[in-house]
C-alpha positions in Angstrom: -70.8 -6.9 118.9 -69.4 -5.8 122.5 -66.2 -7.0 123.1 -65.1 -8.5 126.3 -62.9 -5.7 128.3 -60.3 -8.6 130.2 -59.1 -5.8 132.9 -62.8 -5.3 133.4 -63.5 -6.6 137.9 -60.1 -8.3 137.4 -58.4 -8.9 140.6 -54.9 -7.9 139.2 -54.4 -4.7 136.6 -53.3 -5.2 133.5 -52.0 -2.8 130.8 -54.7 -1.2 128.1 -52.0 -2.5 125.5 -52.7 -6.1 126.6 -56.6 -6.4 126.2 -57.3 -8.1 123.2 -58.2 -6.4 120.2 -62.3 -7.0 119.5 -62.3 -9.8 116.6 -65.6 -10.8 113.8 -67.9 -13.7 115.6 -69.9 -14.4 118.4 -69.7 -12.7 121.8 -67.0 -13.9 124.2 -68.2 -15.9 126.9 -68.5 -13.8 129.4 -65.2 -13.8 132.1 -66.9 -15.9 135.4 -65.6 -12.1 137.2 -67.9 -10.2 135.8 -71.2 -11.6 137.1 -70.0 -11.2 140.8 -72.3 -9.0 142.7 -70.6 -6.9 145.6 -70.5 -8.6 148.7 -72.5 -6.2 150.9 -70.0 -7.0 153.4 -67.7 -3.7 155.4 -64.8 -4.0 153.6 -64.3 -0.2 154.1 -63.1 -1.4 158.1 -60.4 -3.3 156.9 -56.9 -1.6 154.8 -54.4 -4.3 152.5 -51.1 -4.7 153.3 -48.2 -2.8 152.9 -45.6 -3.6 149.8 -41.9 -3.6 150.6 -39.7 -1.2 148.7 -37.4 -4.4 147.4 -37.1 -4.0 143.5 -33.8 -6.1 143.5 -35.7 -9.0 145.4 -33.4 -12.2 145.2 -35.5 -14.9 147.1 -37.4 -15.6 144.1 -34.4 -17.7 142.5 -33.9 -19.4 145.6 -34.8 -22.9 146.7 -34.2 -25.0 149.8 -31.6 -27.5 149.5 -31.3 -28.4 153.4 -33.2 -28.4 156.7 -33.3 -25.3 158.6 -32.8 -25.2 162.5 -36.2 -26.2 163.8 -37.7 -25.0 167.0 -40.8 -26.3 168.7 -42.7 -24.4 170.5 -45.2 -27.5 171.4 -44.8 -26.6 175.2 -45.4 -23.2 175.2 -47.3 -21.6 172.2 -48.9 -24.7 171.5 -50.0 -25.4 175.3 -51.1 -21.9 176.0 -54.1 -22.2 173.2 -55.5 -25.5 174.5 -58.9 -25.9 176.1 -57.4 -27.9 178.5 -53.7 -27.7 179.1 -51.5 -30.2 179.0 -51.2 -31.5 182.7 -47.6 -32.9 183.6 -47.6 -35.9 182.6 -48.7 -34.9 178.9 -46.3 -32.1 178.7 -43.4 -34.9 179.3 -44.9 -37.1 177.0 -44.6 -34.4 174.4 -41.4 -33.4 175.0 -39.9 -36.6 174.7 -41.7 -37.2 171.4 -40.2 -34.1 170.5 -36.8 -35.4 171.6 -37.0 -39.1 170.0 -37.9 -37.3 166.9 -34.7 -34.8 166.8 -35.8 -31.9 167.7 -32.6 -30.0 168.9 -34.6 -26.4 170.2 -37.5 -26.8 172.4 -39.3 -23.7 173.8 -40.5 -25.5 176.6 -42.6 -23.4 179.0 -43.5 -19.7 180.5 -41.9 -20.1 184.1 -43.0 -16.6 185.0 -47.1 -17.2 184.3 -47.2 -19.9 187.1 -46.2 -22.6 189.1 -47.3 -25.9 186.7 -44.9 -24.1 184.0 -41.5 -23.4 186.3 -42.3 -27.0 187.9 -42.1 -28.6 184.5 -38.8 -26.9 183.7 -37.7 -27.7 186.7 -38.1 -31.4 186.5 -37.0 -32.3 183.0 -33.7 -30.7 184.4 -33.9 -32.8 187.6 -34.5 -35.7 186.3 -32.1 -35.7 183.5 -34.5 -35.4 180.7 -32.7 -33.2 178.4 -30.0 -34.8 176.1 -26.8 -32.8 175.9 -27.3 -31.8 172.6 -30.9 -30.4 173.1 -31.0 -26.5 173.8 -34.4 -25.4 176.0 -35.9 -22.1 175.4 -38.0 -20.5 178.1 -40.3 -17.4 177.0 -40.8 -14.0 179.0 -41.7 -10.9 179.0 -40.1 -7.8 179.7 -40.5 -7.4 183.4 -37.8 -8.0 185.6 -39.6 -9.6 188.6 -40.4 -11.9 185.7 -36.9 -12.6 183.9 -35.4 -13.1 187.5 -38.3 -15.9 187.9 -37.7 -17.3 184.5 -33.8 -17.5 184.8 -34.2 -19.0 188.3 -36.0 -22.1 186.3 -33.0 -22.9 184.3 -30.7 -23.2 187.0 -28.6 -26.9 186.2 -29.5 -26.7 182.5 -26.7 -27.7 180.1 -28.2 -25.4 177.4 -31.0 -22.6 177.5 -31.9 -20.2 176.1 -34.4 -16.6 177.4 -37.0 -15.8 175.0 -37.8 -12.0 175.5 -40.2 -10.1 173.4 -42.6 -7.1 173.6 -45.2 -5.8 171.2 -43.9 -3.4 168.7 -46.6 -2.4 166.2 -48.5 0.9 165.8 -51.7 -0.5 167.3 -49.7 -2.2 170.4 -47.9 1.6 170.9 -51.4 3.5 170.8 -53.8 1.5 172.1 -52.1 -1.3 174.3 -49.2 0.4 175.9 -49.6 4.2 175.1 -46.0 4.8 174.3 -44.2 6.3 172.0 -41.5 4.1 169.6 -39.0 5.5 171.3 -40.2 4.3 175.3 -41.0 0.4 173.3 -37.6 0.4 172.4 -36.6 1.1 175.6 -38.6 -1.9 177.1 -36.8 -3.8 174.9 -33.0 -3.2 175.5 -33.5 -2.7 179.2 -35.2 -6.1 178.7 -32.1 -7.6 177.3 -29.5 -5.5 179.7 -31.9 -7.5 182.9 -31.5 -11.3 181.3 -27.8 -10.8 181.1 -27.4 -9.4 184.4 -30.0 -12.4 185.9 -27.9 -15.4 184.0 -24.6 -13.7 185.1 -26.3 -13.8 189.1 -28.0 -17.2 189.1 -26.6 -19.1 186.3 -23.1 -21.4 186.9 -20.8 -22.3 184.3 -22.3 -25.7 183.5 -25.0 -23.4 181.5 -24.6 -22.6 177.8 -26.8 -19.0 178.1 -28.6 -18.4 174.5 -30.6 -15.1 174.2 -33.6 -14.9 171.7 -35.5 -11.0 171.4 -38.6 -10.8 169.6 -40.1 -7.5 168.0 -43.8 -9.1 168.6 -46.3 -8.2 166.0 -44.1 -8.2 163.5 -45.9 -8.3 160.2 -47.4 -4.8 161.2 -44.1 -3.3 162.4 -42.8 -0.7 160.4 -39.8 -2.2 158.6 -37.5 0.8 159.9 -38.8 0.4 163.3 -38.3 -3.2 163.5 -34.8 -3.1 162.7 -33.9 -0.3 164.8 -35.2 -1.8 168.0 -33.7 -5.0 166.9 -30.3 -3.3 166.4 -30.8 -1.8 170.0 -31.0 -4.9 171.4 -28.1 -6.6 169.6 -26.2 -3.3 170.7 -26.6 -4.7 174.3 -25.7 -8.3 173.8 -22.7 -7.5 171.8 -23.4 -10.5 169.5 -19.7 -12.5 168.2 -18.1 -14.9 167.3 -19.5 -17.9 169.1 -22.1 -15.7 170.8 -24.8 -15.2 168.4 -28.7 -13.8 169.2 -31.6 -15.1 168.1 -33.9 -12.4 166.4 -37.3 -14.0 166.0 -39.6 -12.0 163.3 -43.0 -13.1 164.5 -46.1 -13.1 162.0 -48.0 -13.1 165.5 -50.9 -12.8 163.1 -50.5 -13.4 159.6 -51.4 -10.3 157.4 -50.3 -10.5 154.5 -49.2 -12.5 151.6 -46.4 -15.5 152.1 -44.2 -13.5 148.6 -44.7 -9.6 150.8 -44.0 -12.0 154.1 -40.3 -13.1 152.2 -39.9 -9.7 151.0 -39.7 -8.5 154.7 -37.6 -11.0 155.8 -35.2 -10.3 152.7 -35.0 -6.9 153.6 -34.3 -7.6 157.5 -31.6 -9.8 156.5 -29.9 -7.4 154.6 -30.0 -4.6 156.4 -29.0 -5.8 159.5 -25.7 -5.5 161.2 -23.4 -8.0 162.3 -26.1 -10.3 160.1 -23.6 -13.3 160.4 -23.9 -13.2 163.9 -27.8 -13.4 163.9 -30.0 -16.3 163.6 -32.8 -15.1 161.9 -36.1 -17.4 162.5 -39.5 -17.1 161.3 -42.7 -17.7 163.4 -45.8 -17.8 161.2 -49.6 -18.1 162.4 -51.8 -19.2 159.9 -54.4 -16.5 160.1 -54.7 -16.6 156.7 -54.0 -20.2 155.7 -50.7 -19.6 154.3 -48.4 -20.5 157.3 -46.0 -22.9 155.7 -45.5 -20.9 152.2 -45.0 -17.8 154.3 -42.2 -20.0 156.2 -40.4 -21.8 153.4 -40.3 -18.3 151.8 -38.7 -16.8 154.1 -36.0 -18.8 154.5 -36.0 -18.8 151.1 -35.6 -15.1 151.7 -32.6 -15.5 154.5 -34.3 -16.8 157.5 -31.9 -19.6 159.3 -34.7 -21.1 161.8 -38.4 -21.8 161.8 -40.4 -21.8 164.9 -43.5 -23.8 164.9 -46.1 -27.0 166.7 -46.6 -30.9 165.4 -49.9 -30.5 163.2 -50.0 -26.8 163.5 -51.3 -26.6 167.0 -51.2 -22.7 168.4 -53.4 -19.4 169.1 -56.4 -19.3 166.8 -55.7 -21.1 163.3 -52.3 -22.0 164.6 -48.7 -21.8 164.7 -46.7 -23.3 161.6 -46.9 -27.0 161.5 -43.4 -28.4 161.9 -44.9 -31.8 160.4 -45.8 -30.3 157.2 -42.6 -28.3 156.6 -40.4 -31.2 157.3 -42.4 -33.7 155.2 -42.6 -31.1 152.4 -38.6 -31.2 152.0 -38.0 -34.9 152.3 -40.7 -35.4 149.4 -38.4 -32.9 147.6 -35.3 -35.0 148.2 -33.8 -32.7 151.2 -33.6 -34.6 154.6 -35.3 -32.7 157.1 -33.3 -34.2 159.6 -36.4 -34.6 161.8 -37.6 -38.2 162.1 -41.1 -38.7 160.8 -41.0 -42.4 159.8 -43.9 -43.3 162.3 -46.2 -40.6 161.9 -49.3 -42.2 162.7 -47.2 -42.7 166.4 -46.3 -38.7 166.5 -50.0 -38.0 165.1 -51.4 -40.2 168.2 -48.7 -38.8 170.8 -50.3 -35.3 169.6 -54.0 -36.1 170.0 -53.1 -37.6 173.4 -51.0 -34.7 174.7 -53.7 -32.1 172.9 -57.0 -33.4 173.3 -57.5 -32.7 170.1 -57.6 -34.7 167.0 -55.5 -34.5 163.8 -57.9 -33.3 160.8 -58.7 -36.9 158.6 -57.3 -34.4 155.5 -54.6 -33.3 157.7 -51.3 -33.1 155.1 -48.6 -36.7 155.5 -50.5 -37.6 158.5 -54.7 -38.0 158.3 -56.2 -41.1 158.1 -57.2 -40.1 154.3 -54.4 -38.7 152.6 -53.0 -41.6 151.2 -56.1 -42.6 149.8 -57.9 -42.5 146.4 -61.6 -43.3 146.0 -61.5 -41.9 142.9 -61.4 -44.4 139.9 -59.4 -42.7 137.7 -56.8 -41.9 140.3 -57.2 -45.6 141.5 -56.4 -46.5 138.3 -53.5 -44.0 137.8 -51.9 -45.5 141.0 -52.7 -49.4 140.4 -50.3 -48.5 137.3 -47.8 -46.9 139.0 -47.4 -49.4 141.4 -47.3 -51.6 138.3 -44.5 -49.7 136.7 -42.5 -49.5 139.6 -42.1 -52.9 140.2 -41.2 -53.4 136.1 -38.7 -51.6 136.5 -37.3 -53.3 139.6 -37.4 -56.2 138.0 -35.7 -55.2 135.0 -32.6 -53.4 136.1 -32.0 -57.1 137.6 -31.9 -59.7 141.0 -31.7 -57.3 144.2 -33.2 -54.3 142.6 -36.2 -53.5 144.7 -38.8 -50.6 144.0 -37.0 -48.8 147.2 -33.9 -48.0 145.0 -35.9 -46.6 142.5 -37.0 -42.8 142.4 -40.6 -42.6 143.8 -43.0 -42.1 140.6 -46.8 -43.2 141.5 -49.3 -41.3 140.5 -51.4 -38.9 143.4 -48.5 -40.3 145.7 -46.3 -37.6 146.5 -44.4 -39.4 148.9 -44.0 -43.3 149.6 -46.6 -44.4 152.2 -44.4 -46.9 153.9 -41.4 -44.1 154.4 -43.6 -42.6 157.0 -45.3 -46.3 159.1 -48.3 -46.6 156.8 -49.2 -49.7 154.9 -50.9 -50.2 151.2 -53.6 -51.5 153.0 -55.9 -47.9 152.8 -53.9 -46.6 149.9 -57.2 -47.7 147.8 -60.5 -47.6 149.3 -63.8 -48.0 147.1 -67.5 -46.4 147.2 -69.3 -45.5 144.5 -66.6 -43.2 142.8 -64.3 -45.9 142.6 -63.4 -47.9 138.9 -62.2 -51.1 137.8 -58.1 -49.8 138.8 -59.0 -49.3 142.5 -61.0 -53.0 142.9 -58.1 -54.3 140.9 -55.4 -53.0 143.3 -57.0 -54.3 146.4 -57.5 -57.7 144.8 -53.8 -57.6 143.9 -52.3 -55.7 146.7 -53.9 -58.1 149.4 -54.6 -61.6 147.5 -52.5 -61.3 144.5 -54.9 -61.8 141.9 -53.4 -59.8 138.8 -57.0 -59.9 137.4 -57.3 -59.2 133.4 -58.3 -55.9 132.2 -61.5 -57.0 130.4 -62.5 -59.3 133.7 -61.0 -55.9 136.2 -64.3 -54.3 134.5 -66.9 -57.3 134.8 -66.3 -57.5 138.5 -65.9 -53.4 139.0 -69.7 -53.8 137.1 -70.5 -56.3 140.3 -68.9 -53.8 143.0 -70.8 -50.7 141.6 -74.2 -52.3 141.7 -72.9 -53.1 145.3 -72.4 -49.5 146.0 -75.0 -48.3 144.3 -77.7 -49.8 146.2 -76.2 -49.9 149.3 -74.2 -46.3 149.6 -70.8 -45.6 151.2 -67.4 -47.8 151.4 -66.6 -50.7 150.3 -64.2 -52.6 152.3 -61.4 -54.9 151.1 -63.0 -57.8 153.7 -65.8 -57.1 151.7 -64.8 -57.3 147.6 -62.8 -60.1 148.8 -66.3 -61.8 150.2 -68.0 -60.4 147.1 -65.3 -61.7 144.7 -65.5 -65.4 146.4 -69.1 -65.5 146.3 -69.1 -64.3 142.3 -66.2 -66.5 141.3 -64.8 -68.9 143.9 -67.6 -71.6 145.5 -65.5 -74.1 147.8 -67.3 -76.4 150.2 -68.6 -73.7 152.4 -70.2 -72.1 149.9 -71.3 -74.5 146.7 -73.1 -73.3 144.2 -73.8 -73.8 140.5 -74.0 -77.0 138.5 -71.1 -78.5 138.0 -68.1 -79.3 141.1 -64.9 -81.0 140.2 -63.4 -83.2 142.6 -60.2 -84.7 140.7 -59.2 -85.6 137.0 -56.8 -87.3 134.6 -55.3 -86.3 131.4 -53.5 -88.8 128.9 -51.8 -87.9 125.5 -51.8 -90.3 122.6 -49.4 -90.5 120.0 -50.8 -87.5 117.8 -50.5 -85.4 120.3 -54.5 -85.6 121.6 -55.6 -85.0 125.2 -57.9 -87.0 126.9 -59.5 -85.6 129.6 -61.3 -87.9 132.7 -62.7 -86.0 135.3 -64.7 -87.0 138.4 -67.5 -85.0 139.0 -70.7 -83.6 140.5 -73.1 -82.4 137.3 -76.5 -81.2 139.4 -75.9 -82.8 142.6 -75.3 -86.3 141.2 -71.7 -87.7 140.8 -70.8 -88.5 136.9 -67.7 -88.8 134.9 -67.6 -86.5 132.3 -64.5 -87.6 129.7 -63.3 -85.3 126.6 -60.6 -85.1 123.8 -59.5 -82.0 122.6 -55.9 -80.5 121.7 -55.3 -79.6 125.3 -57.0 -80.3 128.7 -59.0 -77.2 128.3 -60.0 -77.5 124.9 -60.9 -82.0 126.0 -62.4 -80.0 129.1 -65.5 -78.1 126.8 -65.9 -81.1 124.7 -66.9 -83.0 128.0 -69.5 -80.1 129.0 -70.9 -80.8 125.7 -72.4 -84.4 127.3 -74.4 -82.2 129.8 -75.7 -79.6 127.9 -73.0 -76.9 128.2 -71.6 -75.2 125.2 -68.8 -73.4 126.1 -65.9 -72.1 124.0 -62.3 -70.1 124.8 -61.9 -66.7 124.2 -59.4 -65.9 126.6 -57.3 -67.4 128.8 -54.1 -66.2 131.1 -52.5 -67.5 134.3 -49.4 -66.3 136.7 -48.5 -67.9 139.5 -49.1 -65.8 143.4 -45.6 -66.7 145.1 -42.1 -67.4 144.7 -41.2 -71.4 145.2 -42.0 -75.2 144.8 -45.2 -74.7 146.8 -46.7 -71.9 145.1 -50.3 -71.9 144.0 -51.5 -70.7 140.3 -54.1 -68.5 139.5 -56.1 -69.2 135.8 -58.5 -66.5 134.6 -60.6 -67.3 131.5 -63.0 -65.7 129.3 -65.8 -67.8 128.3 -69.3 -67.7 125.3 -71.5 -70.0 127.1 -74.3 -70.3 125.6 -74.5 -66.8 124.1 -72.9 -65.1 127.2 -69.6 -63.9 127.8 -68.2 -64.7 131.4 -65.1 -64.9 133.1 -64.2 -67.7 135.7 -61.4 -67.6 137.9 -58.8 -70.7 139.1 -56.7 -71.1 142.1 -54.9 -74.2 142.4 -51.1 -75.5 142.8 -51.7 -77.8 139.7 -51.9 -74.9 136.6 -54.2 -78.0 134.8 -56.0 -78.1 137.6 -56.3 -74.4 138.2 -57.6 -74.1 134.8 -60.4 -76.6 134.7 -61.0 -74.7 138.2 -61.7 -71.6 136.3 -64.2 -73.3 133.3 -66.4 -74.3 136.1 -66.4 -70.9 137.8 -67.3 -69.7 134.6 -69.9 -72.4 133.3 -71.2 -71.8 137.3 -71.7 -68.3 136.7 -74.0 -68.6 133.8 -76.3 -70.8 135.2 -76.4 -69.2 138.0 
């Protein structure tokens, strides 16, 4: 027999020691790897990433317990990779989103690159926009006919911050600025000597001057490199005590893995001086999809600030998206200080402001993400929803399911935390089960239907959906359920309707039941004794015809108070069929002789 070699096109190396040892029997299956072809593709263009020389790497064991400073960079990153820039009126419609959600850091324009950016700045300031607390950044770059225009802007501000970078990878020296490490370095500092000789010139008192310094590119920087220049330019600003600097450690494109991206930042916070004097923030692109692991792992690896957009907005794939971050840590418990209770509001102030739309799949905030069409996940959630309120109930009067620790099923968060009602939580096509048609009929006409009828009417709905394709609406089980189960006056079918009845007990404890009806569109009596009205109720179908005979019945009332209306499901053999017939009705007697007819209805039908 040939044995199956496991190391054999594996994507990871293993030791010769682990492969299994070749056993009697059939051949292995063979491992899904092994049929790949090459792709034919010029993968000989492209080299992998570096590793980092971190053997003692702690960020593993860590986890995030609370928010990290935030910084949006809506305004500028965000607003420079839009087909059609935000005009001013969007651009203040962001920013005070950005503001009513708690944003405290707001990179909010390039003065230098023209006059709709430094007007922008200007007004906001003007007019009074900014909150005390809220600290502006304004980007440039390392030119000083540039950081004198970019200073001028801030002139009034309570708090603001410059935001000067320059390119510092190998490619950027060769190809892009033809300078050596040593003359990209010196951009840098002399950069950062020209911003605090501008803010000391133009700025008054009244401003609270921040300084941010960017080594752009990053991710392709030599480690070494990156935190030499960095410590050249902290060498200028003399960072203390109540003066710290912002070092920003762009992945201005992402290249490599989110674990070697926290493993850089790990090693940058350790090995730089006067570290407790540094805010360390992380700005991830999502070039390769992993934007948000490669930002909670790095400050899980010492970064103190991520720098992002609402929805991932940004230069090709993106920046970071803020909304995913924070949402991720308030579904782990963590408050991410960031208010994201109405995020279909945020998602539509973003769409506005963009001109783009939020993705339908988009995580926390598409149209779809709360939803299951599935019917084993309808079913999954339909019983935690169930369980939930159980246990409300149980622990006793004012325990609601909002004091309880979320657990439904495919629900990692609580829809209503975040603006968004049941309502969609449950939509069903033909993927959908008994649990999903069940939750609707619940969730938005409190029918608690009984398992064995959830499946005869989830039979109805399927045939619906088979033959006709696509969604199913709740407007529209709830017209398909009437139709199947509940005639009234607008819509009578079937042959018997009851319009009132009487029930009297004698002495040995036997019902009689008088009911006035229509049997086949004439009007009859039809009278019965049994040992209950339901049971006097079949004996009286017996004079027409009917035989009918209980196999199940169950009732619960919808509401809370005098005036609340019953609901009585029963399971029916009527002549050789088994149906179920449904009873609403504030009288439970009357609600059950309600549901024999919508059962004897149904089979004559």
């Amino acid at each position: 027999m040939t044995a199956v070699n496991p190391a054999a096109n594996a994507a990871v190396s293993v030791n010769a020691d682990d492969a299994a040892a070749p056993v009697n029997g059939p051949t292995p299956v063979t491992n899904a790897t092994q049929l790949q072809k090459p792709s034919g593709m010029p993968v000989h263009k492209y080299r992998g990433y570096e590793a980092v020389d971190i053997s003692d790497r702690t960020w593993p064991d860590n986890r995030i317990t609370r928010a990290p400073r935030w910084l949006s960079t809506d305004l500028r990153d965000g607003n420079q990779a839009l087909i059609d820039p935000m005009s001013p009126a969007r651009k203040r419609e962001m920013f005070d989103l950005l503001v009513r959600m708690g944003y405290k850091e707001i990179e909010v324009g390039f003065p230098s690159s023209g006059e709709t950016d430094f007007a922008f700045v200007r007004s906001i300031i003007e007019e009074g926009a900014i909150p005390e607390d809220v600290t502006i950044s304004v980007l440039t770059q390392a030119r000083e006919e540039l950081i004198e225009r970019t200073v001028e802007s801030l002139v009034g501000a309570r708090r603001a911050t410059v935001h000067l970078y320059n390119a510092t990878a190998p490619t950027f020296r060769r190809v892009v600025f033809r300078g050596s490490k040593e003359q990209v370095k010196q951009i840098a500092v002399d950069g950062t000597r020209l911003v605090m000789e501008y803010a000391d010139k133009i700025l008054g008192d009244e401003t609270i001057f921040g300084y941010q310094y960017s080594p752009e590119i990053f991710t392709d920087t030599e480690l070494d490199f990156a935190l030499e220049v960095c410590e050249a330019v902290c060498d200028v600003w003399q960072p203390e005590e109540g003066r710290e600097i912002i070092l920003n450690l762009p992945a201005t494109v992402e290249r490599s893995t989110p674990s070697t991206h926290a493993d850089r930042f790990e090693w940058m916070s350790r090995n730089l001086s006067r570290r407790e004097h540094v805010c360390l923030s992380v700005h991830p692109h999502n070039d390769r999809g992993t934007a948000v692991a490669a930002a909670e792992l790095a400050i899980m690896a010492g970064a103190d600030r991520i720098e992002g957009c609402l929805f991932g907005q940004g230069e090709r794939t993106g920046n970071v998206d803020l909304v995913t971050l924070g949402m991720n840590l308030f579904s782990q418990g963590v408050d991410p200080q960031i208010d994201f209770s109405q995020i279909d509001e945020i998602r539509r102030t973003s769409e506005y402001c963009n001109q783009m739309e939020v993705h339908p799949r988009h995580p926390y905030a598409g149209d779809l993400v709360y939803t299951a069409f599935s019917g084993s996940h309808q079913d999954a959630i339909k019983k935690g929803f169930d369980a939930m309120e159980a246990e409300a109930a149980a622990r006793g009067k004012g325990v609601t399911v909002d004091d309880l620790e979320w657990a439904v099923p495919y629900l990692p968060i609580d829809p209503k935390d975040v603006g968004r009602s049941y309502e969609a939580v449950i939509r069903v096509n033909s993927q959908s089960g008994k649990g999903g048609i069940a939750y609707v009929l619940k969730n938005d006409h409190k029918l608690d239907l009984p398992r064995r009828m959830q499946i005869e009417f989830s039979r109805i709905i399927q045939a619906k959906t088979d033959a006709e394709g696509g969604e199913v609406t709740p407007n529209q089980i709830w017209s398909t359920f009437q139709d199947e189960y509940l005639p009234n006056p607008d819509n009578a079918w079937g042959r018997v309707q009851i319009r009132s009845g009487q029930t009297t007990t004698d002495t040995d404890g036997k019902d009689t039941l008088t009911v006035q009806a229509t049997v086949d569109g004439s009007d009859t009596v039809l009278t019965g004794t049994g040992n209950g009205p339901i049971s006097a109720f079949f004996e009286a179908l017996q004079a027409i015809g009917i035989d009918a005979r209980l196999l199940d019945y169950t009732e619960h009332t919808m509401s809370e108070g005098a005036s609340a209306q019953a609901a009585s499901y029963i399971e029916c053999a009527i002549d050789g069929k088994v149906l179920w017939g449904i009873g609403i009705d504030a009288n439970t007697t009357r609600a059950s002789l309600k549901a024999v007819v919508s059962a004897v209805n149904r089979a004559t039908r």
